[in-house]
DOBA-792188 format. One record per atom (N, C-alpha, C): x, y, z; residue in one letter. Coordinates in steps of 0.1 Angstrom, whole numbers, padded with zeros to 4 digits, always signed. Example, Ala and Ser with C-alpha at 12.3 -4.5 7.8 and 13.67 -1.06 7.14 Angstrom:
BEGIN
+0132-0057+0078A/+0123-0045+0078A/+0132-0033+0078A/+0128-0022+0071S/+0137-0011+0071S/+0129+0000+0079S/
//
This chain:
BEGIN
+1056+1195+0937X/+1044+1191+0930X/+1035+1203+0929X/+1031+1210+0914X/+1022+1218+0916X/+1004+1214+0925X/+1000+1223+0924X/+0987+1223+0927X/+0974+1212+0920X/+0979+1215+0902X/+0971+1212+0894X/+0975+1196+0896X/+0992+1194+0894X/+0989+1182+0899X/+0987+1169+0907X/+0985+1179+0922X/+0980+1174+0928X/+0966+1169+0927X/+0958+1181+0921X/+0945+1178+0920X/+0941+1170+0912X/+0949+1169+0904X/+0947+1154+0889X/+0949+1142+0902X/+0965+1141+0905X/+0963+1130+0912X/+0953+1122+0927X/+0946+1135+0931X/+0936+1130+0940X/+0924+1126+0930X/+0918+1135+0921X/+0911+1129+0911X/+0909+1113+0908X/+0921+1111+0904X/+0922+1098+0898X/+0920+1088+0910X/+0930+1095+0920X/+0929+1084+0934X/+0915+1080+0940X/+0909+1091+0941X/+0895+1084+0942X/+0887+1080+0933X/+0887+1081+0920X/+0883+1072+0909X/+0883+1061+0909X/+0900+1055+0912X/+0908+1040+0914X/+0897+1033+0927X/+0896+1043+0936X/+0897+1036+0949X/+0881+1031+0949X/+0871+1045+0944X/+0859+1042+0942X/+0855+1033+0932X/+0860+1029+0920X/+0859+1019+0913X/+0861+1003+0921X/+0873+1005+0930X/+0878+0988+0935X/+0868+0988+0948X/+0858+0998+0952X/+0851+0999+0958X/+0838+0992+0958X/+0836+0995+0942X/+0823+0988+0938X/+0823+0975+0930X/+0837+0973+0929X/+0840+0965+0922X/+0841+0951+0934X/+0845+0953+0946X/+0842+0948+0960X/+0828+0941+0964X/+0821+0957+0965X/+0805+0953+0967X/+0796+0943+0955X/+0804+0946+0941X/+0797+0934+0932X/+0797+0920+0939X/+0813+0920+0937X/+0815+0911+0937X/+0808+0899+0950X/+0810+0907+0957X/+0803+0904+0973X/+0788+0898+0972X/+0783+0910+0965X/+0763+0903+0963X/+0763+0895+0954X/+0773+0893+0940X/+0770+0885+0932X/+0773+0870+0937X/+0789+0870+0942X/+0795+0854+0948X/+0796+0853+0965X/+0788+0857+0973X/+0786+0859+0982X/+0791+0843+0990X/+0782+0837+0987X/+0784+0821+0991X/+0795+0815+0988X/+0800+0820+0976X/+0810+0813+0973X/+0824+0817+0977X/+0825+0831+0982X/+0836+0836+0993X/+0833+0836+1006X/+0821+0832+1013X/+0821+0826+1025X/+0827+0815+1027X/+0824+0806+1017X/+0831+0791+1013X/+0841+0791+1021X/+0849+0795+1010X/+0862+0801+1009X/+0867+0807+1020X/+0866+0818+1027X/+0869+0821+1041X/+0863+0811+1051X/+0856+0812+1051X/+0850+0804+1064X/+0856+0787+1061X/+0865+0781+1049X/+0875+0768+1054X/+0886+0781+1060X/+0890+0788+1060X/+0905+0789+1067X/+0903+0798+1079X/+0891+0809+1080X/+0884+0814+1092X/+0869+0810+1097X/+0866+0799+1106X/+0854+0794+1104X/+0846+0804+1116X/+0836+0810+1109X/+0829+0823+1114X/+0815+0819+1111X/+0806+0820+1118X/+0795+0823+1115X/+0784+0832+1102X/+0777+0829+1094X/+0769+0837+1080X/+0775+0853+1087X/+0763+0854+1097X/+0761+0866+1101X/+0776+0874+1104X/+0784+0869+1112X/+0793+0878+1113X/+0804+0877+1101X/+0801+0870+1093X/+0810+0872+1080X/+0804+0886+1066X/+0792+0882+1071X/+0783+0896+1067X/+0790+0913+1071X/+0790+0908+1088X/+0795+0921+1093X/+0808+0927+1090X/+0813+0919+1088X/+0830+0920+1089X/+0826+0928+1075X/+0822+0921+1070X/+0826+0928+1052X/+0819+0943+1052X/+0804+0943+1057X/+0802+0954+1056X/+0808+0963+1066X/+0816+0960+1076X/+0825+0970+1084X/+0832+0977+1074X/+0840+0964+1070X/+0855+0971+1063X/+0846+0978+1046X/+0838+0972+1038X/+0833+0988+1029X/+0825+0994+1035X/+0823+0999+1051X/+0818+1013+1051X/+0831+1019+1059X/+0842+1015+1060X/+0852+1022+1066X/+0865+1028+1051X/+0864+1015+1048X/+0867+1019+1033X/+0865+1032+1027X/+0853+1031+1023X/+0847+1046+1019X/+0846+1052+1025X/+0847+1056+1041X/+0851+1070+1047X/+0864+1068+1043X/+0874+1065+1041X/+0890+1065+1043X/+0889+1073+1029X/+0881+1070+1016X/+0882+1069+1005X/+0878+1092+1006X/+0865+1090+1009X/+0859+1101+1010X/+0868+1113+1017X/+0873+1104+1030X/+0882+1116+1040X/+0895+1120+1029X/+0900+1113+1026X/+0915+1108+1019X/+0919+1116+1004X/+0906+1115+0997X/+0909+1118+0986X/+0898+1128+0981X/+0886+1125+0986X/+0876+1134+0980X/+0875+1146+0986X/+0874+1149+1001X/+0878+1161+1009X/+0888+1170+1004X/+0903+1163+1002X/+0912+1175+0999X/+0908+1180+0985X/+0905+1170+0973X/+0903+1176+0961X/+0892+1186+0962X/+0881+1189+0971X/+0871+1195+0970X/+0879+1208+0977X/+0888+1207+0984X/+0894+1217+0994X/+0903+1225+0984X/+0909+1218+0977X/+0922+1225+0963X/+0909+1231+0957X/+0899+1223+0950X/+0891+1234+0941X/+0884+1244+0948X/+0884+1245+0955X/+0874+1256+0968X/+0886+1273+0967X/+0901+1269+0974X/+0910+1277+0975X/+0910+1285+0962X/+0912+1277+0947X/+0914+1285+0935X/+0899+1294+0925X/
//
């Protein structure tokens, strides 16, 4: 795999990943209630820690996202 496309393909990878990222957080503020519903019949959790949970996993998310994809691409364009 050259260089260049590598760097396309991290590009994109964090595009995808940042997109399904916000596309997450919409969804989350917009139908909030209505996927607690929904989880909390098959995991019955408390508001609060159904809050936490979610915002654990998109702020770990986006470091995974940031570490993963955006680091090296900044690291290929830095080298050339």
């Amino acid at each position: 795999m050259s260089v260049e496309a590598l760097k396309t393909f991290l590009l994109w990878s964090f595009l995808f990943n940042y997109g399904l990222l916000a596309s997450w957080s919409f969804i989350l503020v917009v139908w909030r209630d209505r996927i607690y519903l929904l989880q909390s019949y098959f995991f019955p959790m408390p508001q609060a820690r159904f809050d936490a949970c979610h915002f654990l996993l998109l702020g770990g998310y986006k470091v995974a996202i940031i570490v993963l994809n955006l680091i090296p691409w900044l690291a290929l364009h830095m080298v050339r």
